[in-house]
Backbone as numpy.savetxt, mean C-alpha at the origin, in Angstrom:
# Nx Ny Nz CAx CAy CAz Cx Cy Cz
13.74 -8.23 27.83 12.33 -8.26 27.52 11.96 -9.63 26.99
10.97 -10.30 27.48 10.15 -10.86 27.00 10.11 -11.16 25.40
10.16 -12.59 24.85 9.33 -12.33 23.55 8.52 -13.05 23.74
7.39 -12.72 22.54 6.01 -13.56 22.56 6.14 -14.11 21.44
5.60 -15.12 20.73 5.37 -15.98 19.97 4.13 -15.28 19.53
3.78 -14.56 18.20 2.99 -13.77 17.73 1.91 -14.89 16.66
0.84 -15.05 16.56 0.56 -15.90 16.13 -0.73 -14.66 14.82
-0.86 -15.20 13.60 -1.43 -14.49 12.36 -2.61 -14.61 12.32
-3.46 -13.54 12.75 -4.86 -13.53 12.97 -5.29 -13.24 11.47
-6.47 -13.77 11.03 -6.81 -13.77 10.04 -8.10 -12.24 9.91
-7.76 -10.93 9.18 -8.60 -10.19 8.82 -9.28 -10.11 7.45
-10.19 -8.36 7.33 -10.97 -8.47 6.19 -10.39 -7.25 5.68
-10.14 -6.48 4.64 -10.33 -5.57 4.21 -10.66 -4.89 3.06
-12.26 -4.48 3.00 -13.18 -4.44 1.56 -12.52 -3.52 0.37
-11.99 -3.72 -0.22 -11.85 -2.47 -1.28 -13.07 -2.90 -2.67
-13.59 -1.36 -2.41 -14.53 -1.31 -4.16 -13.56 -2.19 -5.24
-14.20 -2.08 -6.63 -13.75 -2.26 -7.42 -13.40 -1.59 -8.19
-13.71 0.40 -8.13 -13.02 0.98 -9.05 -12.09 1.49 -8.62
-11.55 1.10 -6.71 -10.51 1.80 -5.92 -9.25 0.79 -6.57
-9.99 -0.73 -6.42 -9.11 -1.75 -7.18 -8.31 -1.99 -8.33
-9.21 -1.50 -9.32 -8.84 -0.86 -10.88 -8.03 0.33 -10.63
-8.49 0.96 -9.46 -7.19 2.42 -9.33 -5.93 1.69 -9.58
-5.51 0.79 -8.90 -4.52 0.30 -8.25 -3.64 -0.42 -9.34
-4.91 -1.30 -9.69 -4.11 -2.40 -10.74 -3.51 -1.52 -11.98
-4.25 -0.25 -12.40 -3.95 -0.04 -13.56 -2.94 1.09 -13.13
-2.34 1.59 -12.32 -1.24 2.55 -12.32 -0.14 1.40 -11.83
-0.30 0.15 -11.56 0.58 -0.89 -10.68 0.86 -1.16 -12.45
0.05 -1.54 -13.15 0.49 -1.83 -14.88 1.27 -1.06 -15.58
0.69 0.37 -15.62 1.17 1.32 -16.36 3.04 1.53 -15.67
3.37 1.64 -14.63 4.51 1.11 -14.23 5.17 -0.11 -14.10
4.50 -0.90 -14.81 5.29 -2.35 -14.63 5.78 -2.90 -13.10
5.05 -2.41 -12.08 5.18 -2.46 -10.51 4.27 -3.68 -10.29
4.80 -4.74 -8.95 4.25 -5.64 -8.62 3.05 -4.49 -7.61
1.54 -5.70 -8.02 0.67 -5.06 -7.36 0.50 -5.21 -6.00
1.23 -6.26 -5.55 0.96 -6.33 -3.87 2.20 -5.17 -3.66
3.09 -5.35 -4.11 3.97 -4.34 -3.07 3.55 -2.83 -3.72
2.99 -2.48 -4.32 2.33 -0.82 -4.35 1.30 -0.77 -3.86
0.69 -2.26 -3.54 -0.66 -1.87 -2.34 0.11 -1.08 -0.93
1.08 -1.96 -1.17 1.88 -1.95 0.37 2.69 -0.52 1.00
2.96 0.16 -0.17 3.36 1.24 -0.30 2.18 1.99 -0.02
1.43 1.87 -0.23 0.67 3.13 -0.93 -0.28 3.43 0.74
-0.44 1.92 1.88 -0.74 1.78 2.78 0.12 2.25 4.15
1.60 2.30 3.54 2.39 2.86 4.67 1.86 4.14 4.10
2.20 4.74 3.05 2.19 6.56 3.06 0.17 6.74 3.49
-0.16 5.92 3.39 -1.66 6.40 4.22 -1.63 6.68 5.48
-1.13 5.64 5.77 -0.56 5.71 7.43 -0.24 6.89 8.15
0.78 7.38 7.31 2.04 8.29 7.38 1.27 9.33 7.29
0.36 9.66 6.35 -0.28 10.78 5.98 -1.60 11.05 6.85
-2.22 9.77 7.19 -3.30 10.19 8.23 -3.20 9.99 9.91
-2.06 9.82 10.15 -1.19 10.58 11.42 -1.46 12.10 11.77
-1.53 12.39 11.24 -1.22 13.92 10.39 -2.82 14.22 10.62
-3.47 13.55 9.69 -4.79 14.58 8.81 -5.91 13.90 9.92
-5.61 12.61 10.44 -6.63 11.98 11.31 -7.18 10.77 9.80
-7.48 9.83 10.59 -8.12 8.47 10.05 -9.42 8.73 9.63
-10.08 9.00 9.27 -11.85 9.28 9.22 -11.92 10.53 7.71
-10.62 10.78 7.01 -10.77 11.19 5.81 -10.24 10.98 4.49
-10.87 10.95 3.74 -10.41 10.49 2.64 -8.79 11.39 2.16
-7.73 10.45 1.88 -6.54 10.75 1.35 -6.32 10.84 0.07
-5.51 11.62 -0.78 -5.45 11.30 -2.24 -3.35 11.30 -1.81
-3.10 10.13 -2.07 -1.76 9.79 -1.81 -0.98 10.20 -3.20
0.26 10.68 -2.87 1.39 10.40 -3.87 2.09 9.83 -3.50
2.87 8.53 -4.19 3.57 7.78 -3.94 4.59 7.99 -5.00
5.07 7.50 -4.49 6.72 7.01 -5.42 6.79 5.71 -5.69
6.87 5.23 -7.39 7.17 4.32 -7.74 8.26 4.11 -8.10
9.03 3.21 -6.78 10.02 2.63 -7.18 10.58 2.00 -8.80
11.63 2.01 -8.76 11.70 1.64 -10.36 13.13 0.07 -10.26
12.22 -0.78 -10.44 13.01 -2.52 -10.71 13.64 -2.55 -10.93
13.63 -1.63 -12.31 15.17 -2.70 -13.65 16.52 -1.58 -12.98
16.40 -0.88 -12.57 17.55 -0.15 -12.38 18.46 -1.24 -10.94
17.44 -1.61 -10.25 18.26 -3.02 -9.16 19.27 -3.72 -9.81
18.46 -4.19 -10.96 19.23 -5.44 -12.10 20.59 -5.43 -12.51
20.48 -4.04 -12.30 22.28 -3.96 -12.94 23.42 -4.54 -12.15
């Protein structure tokens, strides 16, 4: 097969500001980096609106990984 040389299109994606504050403040309260529990939290959307269809609102549970236990 073929490869292509994939080149990084530049998108938008709006989030409110109290969906934002969702985020930041359970990304705090776990001591979790906030890009990678965005990132999480966007695969299990994924995952979950496979399923339920795209066009409804999700209330996700995720799993927060836990850091310091890597460290050892």
């Amino acid at each position: 097969m073929k490869k292509t040389k994939s080149s990084l299109k530049p998108c938008t994606i709006v989030l409110n500001a109290e969906i934002l504050n969702q985020f930041k403040l359970v990304a705090k309260e776990h001591k979790f980096p906030l890009s990678r529990f965005l990132n999480d939290c966007m695969k299990e959307y994924l995952n979950v609106s496979r399923v339920n269809g795209f066009n409804k609102d999700v209330t996700l549970q995720v799993g927060i990984r836990n850091f310091q236990s890597q460290d050892k």
